[in-house]
N, C-alpha and C positions, 0 to 999 in steps of 0.2 A: 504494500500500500504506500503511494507516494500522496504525501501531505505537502499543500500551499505553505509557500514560505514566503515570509516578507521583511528580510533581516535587515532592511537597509535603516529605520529609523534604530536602529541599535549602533550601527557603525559614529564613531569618533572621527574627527578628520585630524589623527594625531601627529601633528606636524614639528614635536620638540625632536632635536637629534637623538636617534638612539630608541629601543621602545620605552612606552610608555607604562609606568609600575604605579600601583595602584595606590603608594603613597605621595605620589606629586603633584598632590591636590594645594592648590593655593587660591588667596582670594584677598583682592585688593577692593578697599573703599574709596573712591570717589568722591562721597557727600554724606556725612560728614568731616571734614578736620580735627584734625586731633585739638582736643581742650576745645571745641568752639563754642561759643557764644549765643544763645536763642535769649530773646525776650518777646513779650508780648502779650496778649489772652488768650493766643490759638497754643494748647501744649502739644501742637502737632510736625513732625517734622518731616519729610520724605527725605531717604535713604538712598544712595545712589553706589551701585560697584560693580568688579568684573569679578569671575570666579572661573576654573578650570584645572584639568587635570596635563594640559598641552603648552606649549611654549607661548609666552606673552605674547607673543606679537603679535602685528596684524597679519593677515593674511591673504596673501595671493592667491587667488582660484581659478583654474582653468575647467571650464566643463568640456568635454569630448565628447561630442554623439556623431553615432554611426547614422551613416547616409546612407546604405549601400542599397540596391534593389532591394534586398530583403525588408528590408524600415517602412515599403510601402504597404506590405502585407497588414489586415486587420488590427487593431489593436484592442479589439473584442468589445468595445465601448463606445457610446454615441459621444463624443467628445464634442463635437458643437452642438451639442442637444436639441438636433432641427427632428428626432423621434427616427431616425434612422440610422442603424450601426454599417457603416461601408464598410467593404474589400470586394476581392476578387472573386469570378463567379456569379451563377442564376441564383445561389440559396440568399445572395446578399441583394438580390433585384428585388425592388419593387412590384414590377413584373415584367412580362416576357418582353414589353415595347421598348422598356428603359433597356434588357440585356441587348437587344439587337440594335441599339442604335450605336454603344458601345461595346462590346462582349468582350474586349480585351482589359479594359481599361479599370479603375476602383470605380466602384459607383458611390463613394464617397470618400477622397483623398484624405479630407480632417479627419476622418476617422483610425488614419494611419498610426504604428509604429514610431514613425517619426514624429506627427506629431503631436504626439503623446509627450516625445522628447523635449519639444519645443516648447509644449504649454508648461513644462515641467522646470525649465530653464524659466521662459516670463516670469512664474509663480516664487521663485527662488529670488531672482533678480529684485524683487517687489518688496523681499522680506528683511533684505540684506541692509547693513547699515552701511552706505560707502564711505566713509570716515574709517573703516578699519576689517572690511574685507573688501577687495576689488576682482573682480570676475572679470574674466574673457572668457570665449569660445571659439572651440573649434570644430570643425566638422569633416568626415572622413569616409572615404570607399576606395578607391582602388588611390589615389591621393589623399591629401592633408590641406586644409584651408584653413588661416587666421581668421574667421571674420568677425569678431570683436578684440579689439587690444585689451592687454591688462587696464584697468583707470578708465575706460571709455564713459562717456555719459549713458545715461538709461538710457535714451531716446536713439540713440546711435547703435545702441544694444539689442534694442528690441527691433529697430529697423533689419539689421543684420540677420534675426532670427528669416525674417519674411524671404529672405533670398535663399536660405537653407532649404528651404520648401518648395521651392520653384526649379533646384538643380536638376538635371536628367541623372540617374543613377546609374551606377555600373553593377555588378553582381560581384566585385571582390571587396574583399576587406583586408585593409594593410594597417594593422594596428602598429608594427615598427616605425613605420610614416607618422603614424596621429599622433601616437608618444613623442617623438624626437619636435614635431610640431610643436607641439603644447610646451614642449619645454622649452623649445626657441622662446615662444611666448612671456614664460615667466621670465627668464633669463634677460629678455630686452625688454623687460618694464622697466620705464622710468623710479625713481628712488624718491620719492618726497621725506623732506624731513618726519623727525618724530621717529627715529629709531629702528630697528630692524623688522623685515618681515617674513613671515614662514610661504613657504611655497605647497602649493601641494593639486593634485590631478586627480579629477571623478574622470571614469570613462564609462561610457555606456554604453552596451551594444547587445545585438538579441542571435550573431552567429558566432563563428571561431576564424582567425585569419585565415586568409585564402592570396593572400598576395604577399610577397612576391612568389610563383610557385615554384615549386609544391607545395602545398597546404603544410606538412613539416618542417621545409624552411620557412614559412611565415612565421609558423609560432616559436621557431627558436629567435626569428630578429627580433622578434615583439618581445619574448622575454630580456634578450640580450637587450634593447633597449632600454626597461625599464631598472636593468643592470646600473646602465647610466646613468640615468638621471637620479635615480638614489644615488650614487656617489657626487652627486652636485647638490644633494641636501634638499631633492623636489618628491615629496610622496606622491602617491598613485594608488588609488582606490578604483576599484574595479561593481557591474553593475550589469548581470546579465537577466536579460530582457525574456523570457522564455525559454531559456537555454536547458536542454536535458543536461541532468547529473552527469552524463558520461560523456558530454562535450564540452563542460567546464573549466579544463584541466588547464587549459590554457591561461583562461581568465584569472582562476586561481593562482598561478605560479607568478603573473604578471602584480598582482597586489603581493603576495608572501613578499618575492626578491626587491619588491619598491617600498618595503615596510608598509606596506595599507592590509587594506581588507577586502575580503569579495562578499556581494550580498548578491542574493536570487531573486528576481521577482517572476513569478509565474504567470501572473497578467499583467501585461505591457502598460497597459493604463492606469495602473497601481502608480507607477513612478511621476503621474502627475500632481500626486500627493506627498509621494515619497522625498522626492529631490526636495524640497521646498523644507522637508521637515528634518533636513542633515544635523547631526548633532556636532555641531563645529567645535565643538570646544570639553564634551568629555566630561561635565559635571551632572549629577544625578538629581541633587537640592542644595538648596541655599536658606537657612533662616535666620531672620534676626532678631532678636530679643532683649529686652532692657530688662540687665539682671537687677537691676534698683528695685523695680518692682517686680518683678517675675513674669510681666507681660510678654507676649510674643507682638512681632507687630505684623498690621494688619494689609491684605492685599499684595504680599510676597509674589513677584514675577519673575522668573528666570528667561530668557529670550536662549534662541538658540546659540548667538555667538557669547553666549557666557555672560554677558549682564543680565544684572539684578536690581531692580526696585523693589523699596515696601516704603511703606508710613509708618512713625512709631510715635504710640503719645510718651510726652514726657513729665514731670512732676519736678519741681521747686527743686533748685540748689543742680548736685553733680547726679549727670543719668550715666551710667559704667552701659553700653551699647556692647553687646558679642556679637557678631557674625560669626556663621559657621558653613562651610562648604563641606560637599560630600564631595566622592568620587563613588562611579559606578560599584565598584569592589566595597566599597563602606568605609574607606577609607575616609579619616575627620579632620579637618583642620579650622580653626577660629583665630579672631583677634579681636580685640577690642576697641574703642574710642568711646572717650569721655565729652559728653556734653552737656552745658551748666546753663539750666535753667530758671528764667527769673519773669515770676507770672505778674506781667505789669495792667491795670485795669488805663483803659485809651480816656488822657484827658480831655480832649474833646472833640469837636465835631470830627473835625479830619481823620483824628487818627481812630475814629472810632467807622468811619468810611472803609479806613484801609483792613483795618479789620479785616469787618465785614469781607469786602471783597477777597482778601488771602482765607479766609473760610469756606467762602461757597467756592472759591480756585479748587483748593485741596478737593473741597467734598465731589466735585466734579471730577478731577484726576482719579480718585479713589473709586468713586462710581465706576468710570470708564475702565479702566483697571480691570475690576472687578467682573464686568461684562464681557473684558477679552479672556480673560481667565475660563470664564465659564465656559463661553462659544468654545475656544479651543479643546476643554475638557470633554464639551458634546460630540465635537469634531471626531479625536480622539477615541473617543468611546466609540461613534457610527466606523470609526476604519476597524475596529478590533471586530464588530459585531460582523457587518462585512466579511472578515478574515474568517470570521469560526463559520460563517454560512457557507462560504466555498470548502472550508474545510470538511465540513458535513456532505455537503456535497460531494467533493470525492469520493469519501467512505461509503456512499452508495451508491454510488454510479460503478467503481470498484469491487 
């Protein structure tokens, strides 16, 4: 019995040199300063920091998707949800008028493989803070294309996607190519101030290299490749799109020797949820709590690139603040900041205005918070539920 696997929201994008061990959990505050200062009549303060189990920096992203003839195949999903699932063949017509006017052709392209891949990249793109990870893309079949730089703008980003979709495809796949690409890539980004940044490559693809042939010399340059760019300090995580167990081999050995990971996903349309939801940075939870009074604070958010917000009320004189980071393993790590509160009553009009106004701010932040929190939790819960119905489904279709 073979069971739906969908490992990718578990993958780390572990980009420190060296693997990553389960006590290298750190976590830096932001907001507040050490010893700071609140006054006022709101005892409320919001909380700002990064946490992770991966190298500080920011991060360079290249995404790789496969173009090749095969990406145009089904991706088993109505993806522009016009109530029609495309590909190839009469079982996916309409009916017999639509097959005979094209009978070669998809009878609904968005409903492809690729772009599956593409909406998966948008969605990602969307989520991403550019201030400290930057994305490019590349795209690949029997060749390797740059069409987004590291640093590019959205708009430039997303534009590029559109021309991915429009290429004629070939039926090979030279993953040797799209590696050595992609790292060109990182390798000629621009450097902006503010400190070092990690590099690292998702590749996506739903066959096994086929070019340059023989299918066996492909997968030895593809791994030899990835050979490479791990000794230039770029990972490479791996991301096959329907691929049987016994054609993965490749894939696999491409994330082992580039230090990354390989995930499976069984339906191709899965990763337009999946990409978006990469766990960039490796930490499991984040909480903070004012040991003064024993509160925890409220509206705790972790984001994927490893920041964290919460709000936390405070009480008169010195608030001793903990943060605490996990790592997936359970690993713990905290630290502390002290912040000295002095509950002032607003003496008059104005400052009784500003109040006001920094109240309903907060209670709205908080609110909204609150409401992503949850959506995302429903979210979450609809992909798991999702997950166990195909699963069941196997089990007795099997």
């Amino acid at each position: 019995m073979r069971l739906m696997t969908f490992a990718l929201l578990g993958i780390a994008i572990a980009i420190a040199a060296g693997p990553v061990h389960a006590e290298d959990v750190w976590i830096d505050v932001e907001q507040p300063h050490a010893d700071a200062i609140e006054s006022g009549p709101v005892p409320l303060i919001e909380v700002r920091g990064r946490a992770g189990t991966v190298g500080r920096g920011a991060l360079d992203l290249v995404i790789v998707l496969d173009a090749s003839k095969s990406t145009r195949n089904s991706s088993g999903a109505d993806l522009n949800s016009d109530g029609h699932v495309g590909g190839y063949g009469f079982r996916y017509r309409r009916g017999l008028g639509s097959f005979l006017r094209n009978p070669f052709g998809s009878s609904d392209p968005a409903d492809s493989i690729l772009f599956a891949e593409l909406e998966a990249v948008r969605r990602l793109a969307a989520k991403l803070d550019p201030d400290r990870i930057r994305l490019g893309v590349v795209s690949f079949a029997d060749s390797a294309i740059i069409h987004s730089s590291i640093g590019s703008p959205s708009g430039q980003l997303l534009t590029s996607l559109k021309f991915i979709g429009r290429e004629t495809p070939t039926g090979r796949t030279n993953m040797a190519k799209a590696i050595r690409v992609a790292a060109d890539a990182l390798g000629g980004a621009p450097h902006p101030r503010g400190g070092r940044r990690d590099r690292a490559i998702v590749l996506l693809s739903d066959g096994v290299p086929t070019a340059p042939p023989p299918q066996l010399r492909a997968a030895v340059q593809a791994v030899q490749a990835a050979l490479e760019i791990a000794e230039r300090g770029i990972r490479i995580y791996t991301v096959g799109l329907s691929i049987p167990e016994a054609d993965s081999g490749t894939l696999k050995e491409i994330a082992h020797v580039g230090h990354g990971a390989y995930a499976s996903i069984d339906e191709p349309a899965t990763i337009v949820d999946a990409l978006p939801n990469l766990d960039l940075q490796g930490i499991a939870a984040v909480e903070v709590q004012n040991a003064t009074t024993g509160a925890l604070a409220r509206a705790t958010h972790v984001w994927r690139d490893g920041s964290f917000g919460a709000f936390v009320r405070l009480t008169p004189g010195p608030n001793e603040l903990v943060f605490r980071a996990r790592g997936p393993s359970g690993a713990l790590t905290e630290m502390t900041r002290t912040v000295h509160y002095e509950h002032r009553i607003p003496q008059n009009d104005a400052d009784r205005e500003r109040a006001n106004r920094r109240l309903e701010f907060m209670k709205e932040l908080m609110r909204e918070r609150t409401v992503r929190m949850a959506v995302e939790r429903e979210m979450e819960q609809a992909r798991e539920r999702k997950k166990l119905e195909r699963d069941i489904k196997v089990e007795v279709d099997e």
